[in-house]
C-alpha positions as CSV (number, residue, x, y, z in Angstrom):
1,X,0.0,0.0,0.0
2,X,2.9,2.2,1.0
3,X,4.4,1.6,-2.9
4,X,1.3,2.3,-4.7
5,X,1.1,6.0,-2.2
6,X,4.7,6.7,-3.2
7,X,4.1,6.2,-6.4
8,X,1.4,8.1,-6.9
9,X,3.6,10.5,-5.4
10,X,6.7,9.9,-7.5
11,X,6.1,8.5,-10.6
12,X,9.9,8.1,-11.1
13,X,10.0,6.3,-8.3
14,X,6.9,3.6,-9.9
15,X,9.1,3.5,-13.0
16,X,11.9,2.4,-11.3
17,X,9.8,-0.4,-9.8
18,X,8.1,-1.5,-12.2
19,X,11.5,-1.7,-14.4
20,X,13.0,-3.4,-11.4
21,X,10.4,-6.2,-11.5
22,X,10.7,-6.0,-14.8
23,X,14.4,-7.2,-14.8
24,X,13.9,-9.6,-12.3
25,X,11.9,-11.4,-14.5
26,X,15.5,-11.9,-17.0
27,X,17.7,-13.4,-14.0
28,X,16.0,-17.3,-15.7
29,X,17.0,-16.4,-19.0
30,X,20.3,-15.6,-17.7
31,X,21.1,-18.9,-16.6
32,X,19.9,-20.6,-19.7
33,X,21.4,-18.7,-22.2
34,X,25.2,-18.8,-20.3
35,X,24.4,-22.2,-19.4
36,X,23.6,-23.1,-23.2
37,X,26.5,-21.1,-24.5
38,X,28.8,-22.9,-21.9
39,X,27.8,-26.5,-23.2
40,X,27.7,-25.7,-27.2
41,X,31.5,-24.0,-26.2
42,X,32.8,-26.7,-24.3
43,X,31.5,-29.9,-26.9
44,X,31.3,-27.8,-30.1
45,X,33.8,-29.8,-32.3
46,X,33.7,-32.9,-30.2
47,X,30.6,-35.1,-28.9
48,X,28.1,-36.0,-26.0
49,X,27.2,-39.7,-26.0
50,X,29.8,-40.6,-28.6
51,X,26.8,-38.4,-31.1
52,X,29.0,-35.2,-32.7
53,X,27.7,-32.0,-32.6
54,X,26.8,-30.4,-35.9
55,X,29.4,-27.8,-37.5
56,X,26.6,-25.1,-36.6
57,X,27.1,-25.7,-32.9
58,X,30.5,-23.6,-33.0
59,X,28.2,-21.0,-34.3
60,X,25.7,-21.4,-32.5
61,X,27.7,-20.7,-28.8
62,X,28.6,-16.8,-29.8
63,X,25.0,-16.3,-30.5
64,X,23.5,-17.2,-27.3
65,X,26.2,-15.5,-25.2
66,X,25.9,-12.7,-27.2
67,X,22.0,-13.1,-26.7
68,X,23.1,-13.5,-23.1
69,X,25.1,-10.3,-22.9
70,X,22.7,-8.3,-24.0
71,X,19.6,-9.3,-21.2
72,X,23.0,-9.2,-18.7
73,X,23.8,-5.5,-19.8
74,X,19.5,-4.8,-19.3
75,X,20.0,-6.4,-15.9
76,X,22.6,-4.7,-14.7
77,X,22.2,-1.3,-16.2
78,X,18.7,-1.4,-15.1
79,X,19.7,-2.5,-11.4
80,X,22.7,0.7,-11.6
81,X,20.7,3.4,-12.9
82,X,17.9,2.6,-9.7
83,X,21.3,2.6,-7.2
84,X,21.0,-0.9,-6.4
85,X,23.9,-1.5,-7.8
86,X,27.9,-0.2,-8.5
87,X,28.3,1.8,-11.7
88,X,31.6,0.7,-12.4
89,X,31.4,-3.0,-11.5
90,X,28.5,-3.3,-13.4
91,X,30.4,-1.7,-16.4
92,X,33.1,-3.9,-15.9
93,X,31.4,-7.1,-16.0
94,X,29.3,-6.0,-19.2
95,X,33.3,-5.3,-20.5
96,X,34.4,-8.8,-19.2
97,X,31.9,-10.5,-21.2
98,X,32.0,-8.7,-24.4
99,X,36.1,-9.7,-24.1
100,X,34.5,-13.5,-23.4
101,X,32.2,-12.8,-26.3
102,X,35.1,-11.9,-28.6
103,X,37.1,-15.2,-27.7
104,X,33.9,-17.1,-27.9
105,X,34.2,-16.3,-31.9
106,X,35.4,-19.3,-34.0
107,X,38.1,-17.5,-36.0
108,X,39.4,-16.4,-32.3
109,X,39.5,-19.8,-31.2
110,X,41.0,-21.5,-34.1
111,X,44.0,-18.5,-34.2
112,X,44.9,-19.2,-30.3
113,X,44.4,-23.1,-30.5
114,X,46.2,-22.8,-33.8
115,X,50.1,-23.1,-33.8
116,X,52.3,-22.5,-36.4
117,X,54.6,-24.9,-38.2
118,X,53.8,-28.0,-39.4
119,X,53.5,-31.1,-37.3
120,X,57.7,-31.3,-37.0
121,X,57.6,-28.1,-36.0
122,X,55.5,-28.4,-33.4
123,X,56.5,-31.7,-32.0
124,X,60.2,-30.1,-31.5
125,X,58.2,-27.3,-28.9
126,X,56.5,-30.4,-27.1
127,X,57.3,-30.4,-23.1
128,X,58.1,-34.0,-23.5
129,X,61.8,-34.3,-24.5
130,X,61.7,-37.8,-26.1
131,X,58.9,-35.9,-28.7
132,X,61.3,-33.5,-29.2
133,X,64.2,-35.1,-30.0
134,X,62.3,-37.6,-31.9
135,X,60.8,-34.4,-34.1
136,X,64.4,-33.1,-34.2
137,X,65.8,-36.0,-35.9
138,X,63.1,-36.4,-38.2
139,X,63.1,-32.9,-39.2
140,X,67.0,-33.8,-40.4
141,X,66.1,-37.0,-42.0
142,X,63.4,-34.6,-44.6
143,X,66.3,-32.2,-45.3
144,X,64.1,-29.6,-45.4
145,X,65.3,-26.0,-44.8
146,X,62.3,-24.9,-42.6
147,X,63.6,-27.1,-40.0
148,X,66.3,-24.9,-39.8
149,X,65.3,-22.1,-37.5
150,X,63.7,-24.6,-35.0
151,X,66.6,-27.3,-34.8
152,X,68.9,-23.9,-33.7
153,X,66.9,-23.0,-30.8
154,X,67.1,-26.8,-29.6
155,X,70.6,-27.0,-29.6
156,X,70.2,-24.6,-26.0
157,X,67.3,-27.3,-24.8
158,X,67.3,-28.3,-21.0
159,X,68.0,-32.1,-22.2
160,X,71.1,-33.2,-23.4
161,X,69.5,-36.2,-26.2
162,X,67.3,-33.1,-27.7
163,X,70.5,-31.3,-27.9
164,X,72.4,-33.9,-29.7
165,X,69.6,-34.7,-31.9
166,X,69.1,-30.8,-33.3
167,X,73.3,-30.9,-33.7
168,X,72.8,-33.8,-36.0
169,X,70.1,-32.9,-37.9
170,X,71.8,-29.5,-38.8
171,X,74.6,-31.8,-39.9
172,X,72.8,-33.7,-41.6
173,X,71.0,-30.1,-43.4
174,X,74.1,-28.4,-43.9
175,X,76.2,-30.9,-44.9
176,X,78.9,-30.6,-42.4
177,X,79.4,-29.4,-38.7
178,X,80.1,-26.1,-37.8
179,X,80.1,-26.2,-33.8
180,X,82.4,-29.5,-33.4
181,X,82.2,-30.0,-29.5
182,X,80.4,-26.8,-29.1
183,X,76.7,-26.3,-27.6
184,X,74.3,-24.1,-26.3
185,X,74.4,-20.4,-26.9
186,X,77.5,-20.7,-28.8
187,X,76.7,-23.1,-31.0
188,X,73.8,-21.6,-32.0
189,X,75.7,-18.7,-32.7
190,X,77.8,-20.3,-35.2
191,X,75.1,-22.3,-37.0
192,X,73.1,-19.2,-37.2
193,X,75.6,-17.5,-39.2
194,X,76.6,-20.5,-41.2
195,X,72.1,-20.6,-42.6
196,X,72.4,-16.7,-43.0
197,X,75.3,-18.0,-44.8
198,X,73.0,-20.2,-46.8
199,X,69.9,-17.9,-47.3
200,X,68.4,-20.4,-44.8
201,X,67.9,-17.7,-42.0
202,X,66.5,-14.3,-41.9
């Protein structure tokens, strides 16, 4: 009875009610929407049940948190301009999930997941050292130029096998063995002069 009388008073203050209940009324749509996006971003490209998602489901998990984002900047607009509620968290959270929104995008996600070289190349960053020496010697065994760059920066790897491994592939690349008995920083220094040498090395 009390609201109705101050509203009859203050009709900004019924307008701020009424939007207030209004809002309330999104907090359900909220959790559905994040709690959709969350699932199609977390199996998108994979499965549930051993059944693969269709390709639109990488799609489809931008949409509804951009959906989401939207009814969340309402909310929490709404709730600030009535005072029940921080200006400048509220505007930070609306800027936290358009970042999440942006990394939500599938060219975003395939450009971080994405790294470059071919398989060689990135075997011979793996944190297992057997994988990299294993890469490094392979990467010799194509004779392929490219490998170049990446065998270098092994010969200064924390494991001795990897290290011999990227000295013998360069070997076997260059043709002969410009650090005899030499490794780490000062090998590398040679060998990268000797593929500038070559035109193997920018």
């Amino acid at each position: 009875m009390s609201d109705a009388v101050d509203g009859l008073r203050d009709p900004r203050k019924l307008r701020v009610r009424v939007g207030l209940a209004f809002v309330r009324t999104l907090r359900p749509a909220l959790y559905v929407l994040l709690v959709a996006s969350a699932l199609l971003t977390f199996w998108a490209g994979s499965g549930i049940g051993g059944r693969a998602l269709p390709r639109w489901a990488a799609s489809a998990a931008p949409v509804l948190f951009a959906v989401f984002l939207v009814v969340f900047a309402v909310y929490r607009l709404a709730l600030v301009r009535a005072k029940k509620y921080p200006a400048a968290m509220g505007l930070f959270q609306i800027g936290l999930g358009a970042l999440v929104w942006v990394l939500l995008l599938p060219g975003t996600r395939q450009r971080i997941g994405r790294e470059e070289g071919d398989e060689v190349q990135v075997l011979m960053r793996s944190s297992d050292p057997r994988v990299r020496a294993l890469a490094a010697e392979v990467a010799g065994d194509r004779g392929n130029p490219r490998y170049a760059a990446d065998l270098v920066e092994r010969l200064d790897d924390n494991d001795p096998a990897v290290q011999r491994a990227a000295h013998a592939a360069l070997v076997r690349l260059l043709g002969t063995d410009v650090s005899p008995g030499e490794e780490g920083p000062a090998a590398q220094q040679k060998w990268r002069q000797a593929l500038r040498a070559r035109g193997w090395l920018g």
